[in-house]
Residue frames as a rotation matrix with the C-alpha (Angstrom) as fourth column:
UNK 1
0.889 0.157 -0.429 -18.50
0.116 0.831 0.544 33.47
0.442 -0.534 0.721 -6.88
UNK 2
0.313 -0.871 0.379 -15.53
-0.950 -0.285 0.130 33.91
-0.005 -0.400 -0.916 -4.19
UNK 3
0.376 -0.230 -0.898 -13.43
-0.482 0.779 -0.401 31.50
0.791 0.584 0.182 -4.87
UNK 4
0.983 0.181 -0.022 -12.42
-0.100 0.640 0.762 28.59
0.152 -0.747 0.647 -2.10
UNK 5
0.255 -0.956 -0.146 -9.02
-0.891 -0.173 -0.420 28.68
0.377 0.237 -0.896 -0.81
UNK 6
0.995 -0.058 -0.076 -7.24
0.086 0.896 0.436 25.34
0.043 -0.441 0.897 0.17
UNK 7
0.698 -0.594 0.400 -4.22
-0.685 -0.717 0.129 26.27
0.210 -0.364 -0.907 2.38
UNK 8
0.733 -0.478 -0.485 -1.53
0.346 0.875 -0.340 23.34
0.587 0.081 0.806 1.43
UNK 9
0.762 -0.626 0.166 1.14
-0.443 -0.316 0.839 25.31
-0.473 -0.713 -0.518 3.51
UNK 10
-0.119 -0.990 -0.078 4.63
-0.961 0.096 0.258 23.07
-0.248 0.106 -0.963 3.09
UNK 11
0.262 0.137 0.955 2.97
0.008 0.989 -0.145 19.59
-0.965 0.046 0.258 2.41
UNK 12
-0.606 -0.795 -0.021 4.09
-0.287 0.194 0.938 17.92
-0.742 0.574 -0.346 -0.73
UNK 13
-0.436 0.728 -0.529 2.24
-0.884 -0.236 0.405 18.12
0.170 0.644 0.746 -3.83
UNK 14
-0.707 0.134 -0.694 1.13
-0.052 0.969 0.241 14.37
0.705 0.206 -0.679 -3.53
UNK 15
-0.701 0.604 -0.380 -0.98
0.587 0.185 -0.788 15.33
-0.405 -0.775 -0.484 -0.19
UNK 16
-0.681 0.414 -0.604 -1.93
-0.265 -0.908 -0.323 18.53
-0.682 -0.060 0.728 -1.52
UNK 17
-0.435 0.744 -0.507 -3.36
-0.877 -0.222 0.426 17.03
0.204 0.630 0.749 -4.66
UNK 18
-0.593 0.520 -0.614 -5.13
0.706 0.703 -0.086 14.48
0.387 -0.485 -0.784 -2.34
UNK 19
-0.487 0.546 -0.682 -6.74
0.610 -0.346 -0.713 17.07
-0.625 -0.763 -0.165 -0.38
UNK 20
-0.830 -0.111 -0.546 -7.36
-0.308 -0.725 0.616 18.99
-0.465 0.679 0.568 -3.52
UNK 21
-0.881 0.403 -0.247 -9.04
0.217 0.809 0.547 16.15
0.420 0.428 -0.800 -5.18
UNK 22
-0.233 0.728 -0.644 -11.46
0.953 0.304 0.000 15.52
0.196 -0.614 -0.765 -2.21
UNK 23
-0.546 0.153 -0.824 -12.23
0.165 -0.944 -0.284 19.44
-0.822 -0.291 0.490 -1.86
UNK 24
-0.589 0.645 -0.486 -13.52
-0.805 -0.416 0.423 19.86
0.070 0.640 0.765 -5.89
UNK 25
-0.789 0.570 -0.229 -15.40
0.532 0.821 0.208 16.44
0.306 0.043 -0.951 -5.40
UNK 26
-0.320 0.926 0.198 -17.57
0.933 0.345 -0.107 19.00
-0.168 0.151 -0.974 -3.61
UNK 27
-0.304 0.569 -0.764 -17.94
0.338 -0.685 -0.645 21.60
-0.891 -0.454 0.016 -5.52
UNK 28
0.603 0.761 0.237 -19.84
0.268 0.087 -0.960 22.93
-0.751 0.642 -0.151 -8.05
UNK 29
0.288 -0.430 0.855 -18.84
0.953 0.037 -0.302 23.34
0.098 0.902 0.421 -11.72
UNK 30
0.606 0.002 0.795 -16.89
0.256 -0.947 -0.193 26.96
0.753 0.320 -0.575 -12.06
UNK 31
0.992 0.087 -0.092 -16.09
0.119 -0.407 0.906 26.92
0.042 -0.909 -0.414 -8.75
UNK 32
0.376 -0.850 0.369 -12.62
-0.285 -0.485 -0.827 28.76
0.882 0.205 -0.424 -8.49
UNK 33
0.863 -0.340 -0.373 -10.37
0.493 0.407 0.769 26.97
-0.110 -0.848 0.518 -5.74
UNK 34
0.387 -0.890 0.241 -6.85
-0.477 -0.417 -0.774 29.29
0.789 0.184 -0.586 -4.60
UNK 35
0.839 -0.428 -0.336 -4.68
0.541 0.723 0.430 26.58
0.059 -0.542 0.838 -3.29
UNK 36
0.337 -0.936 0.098 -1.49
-0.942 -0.335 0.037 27.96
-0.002 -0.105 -0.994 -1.37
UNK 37
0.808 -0.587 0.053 1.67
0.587 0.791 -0.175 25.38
0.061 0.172 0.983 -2.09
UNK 38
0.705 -0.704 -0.086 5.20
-0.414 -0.507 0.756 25.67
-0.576 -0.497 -0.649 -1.31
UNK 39
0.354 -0.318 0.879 6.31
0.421 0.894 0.154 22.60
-0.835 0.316 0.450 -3.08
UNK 40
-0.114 -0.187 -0.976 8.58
-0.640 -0.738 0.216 23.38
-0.760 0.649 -0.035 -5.34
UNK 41
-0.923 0.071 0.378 6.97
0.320 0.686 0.654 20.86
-0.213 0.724 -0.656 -7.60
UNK 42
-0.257 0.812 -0.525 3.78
-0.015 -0.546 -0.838 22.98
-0.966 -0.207 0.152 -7.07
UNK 43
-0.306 -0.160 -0.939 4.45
-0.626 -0.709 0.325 24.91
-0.718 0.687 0.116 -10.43
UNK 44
-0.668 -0.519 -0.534 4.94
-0.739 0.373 0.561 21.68
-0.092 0.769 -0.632 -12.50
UNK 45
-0.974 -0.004 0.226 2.39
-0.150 0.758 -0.634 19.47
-0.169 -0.652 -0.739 -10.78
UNK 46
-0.495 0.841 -0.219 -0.84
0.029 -0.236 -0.971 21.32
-0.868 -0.487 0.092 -11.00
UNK 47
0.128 0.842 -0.524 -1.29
-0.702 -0.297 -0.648 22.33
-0.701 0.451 0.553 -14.07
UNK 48
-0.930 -0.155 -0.332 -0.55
-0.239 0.943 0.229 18.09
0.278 0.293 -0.915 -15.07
UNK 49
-0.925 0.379 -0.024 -2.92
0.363 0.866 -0.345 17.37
-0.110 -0.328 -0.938 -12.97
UNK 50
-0.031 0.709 -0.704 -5.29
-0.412 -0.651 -0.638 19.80
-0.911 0.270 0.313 -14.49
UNK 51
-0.287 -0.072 -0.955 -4.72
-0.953 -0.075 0.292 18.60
-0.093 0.995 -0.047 -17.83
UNK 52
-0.984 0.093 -0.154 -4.90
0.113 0.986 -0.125 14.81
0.140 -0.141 -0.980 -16.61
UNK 53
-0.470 0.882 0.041 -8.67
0.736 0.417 -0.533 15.41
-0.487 -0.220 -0.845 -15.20
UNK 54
-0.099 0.848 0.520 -9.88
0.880 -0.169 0.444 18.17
0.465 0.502 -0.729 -17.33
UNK 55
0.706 0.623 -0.338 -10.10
0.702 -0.681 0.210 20.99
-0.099 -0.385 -0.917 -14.99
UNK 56
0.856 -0.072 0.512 -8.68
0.176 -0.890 -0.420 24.51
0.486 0.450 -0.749 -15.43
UNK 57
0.403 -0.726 -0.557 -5.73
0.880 0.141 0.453 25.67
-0.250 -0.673 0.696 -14.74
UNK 58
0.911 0.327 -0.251 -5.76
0.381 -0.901 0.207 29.35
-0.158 -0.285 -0.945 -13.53
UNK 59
0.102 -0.989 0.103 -2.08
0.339 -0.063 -0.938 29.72
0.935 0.131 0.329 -12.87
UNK 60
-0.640 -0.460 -0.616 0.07
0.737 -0.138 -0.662 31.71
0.219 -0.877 0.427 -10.30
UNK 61
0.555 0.832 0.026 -2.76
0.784 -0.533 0.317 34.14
0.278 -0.155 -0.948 -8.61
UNK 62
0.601 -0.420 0.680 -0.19
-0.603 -0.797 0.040 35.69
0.525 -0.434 -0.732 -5.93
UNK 63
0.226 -0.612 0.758 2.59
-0.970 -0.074 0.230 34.20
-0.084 -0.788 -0.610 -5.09
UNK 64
-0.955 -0.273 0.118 2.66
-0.283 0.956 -0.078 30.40
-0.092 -0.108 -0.990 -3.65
UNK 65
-0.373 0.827 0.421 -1.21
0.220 0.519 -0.826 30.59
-0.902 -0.215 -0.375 -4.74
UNK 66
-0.919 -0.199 0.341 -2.21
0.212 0.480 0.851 28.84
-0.333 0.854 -0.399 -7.53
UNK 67
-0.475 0.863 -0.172 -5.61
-0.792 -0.505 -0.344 28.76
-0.384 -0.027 0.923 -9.32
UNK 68
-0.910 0.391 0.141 -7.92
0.410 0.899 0.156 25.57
-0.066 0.200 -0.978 -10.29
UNK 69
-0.072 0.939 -0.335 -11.73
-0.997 -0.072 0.014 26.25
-0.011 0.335 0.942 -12.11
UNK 70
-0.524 0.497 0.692 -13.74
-0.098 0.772 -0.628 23.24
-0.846 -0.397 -0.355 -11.16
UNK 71
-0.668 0.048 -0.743 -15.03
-0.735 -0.197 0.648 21.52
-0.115 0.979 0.167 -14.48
UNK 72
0.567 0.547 0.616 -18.39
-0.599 0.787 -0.146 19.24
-0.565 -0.286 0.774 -14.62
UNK 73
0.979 0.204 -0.007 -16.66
-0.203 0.966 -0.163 16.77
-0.026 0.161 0.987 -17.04
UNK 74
0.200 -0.885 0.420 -13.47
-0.980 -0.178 0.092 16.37
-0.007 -0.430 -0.903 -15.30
UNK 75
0.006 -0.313 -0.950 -11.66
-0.470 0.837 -0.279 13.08
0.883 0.448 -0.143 -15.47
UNK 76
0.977 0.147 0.152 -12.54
-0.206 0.509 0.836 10.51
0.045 -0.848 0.528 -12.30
UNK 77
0.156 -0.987 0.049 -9.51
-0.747 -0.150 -0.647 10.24
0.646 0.065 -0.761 -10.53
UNK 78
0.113 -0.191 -0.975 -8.02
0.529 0.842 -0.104 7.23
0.841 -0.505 0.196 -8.29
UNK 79
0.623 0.151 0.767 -8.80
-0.101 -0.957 0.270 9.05
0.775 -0.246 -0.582 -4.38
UNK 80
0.710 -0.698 -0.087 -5.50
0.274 0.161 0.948 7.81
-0.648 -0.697 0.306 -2.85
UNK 81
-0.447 -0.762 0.469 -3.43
0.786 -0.085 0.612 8.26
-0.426 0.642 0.637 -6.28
UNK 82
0.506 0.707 -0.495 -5.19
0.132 -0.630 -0.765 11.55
-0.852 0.322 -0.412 -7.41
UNK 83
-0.198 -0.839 -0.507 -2.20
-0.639 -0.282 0.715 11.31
-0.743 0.466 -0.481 -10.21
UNK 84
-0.972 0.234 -0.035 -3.73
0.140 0.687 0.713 7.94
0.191 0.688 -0.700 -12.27
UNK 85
-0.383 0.826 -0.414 -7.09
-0.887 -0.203 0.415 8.38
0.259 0.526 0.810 -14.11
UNK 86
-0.267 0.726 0.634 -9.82
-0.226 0.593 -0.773 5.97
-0.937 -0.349 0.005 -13.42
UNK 87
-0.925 -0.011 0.380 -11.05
0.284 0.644 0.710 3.66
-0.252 0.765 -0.593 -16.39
UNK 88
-0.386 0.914 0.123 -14.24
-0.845 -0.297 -0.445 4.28
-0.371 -0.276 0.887 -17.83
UNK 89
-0.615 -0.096 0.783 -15.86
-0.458 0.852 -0.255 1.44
-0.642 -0.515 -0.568 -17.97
């Protein structure tokens, strides 16, 4: 499966892992997502917010691009705050 790239450029991790969010919403389990980031909060950010919802965290591929594996039981996230977990109910 080629993996999906999601080109954050210089935005700050807080958009990026908005746009992130709303990018594995659609895809399938496995899928392999290489996000470029600049942010130097990049490093520190991702693989939190991997651990918060459950999905993989690839590491540094090349460079300022990161890896994320797309996990079916990933933690529901909040899709303005992609940083606070959703309750299950």
């Amino acid at each position: 499966m080629t993996p999906v790239l999601l080109d954050g450029g210089d935005k700050r991790c807080v958009l990026l892992l908005i746009e992130l969010r709303k990018l594995i919403a659609t895809l399938e389990p496995e899928a392999v997502v290489h996000l470029r980031a600049t942010d130097p909060a990049a490093p520190l950010d991702l693989p939190a917010w991997c651990h918060l919802t459950g999905h993989e965290y690839l590491g540094v591929i090349f460079q300022d691009i990161y890896g994320v594996r797309v996990k079916k039981a990933a933690v529901e996230t909040d899709p303005r705050q992609p940083w606070r977990a959703i309750a299950a109910e």
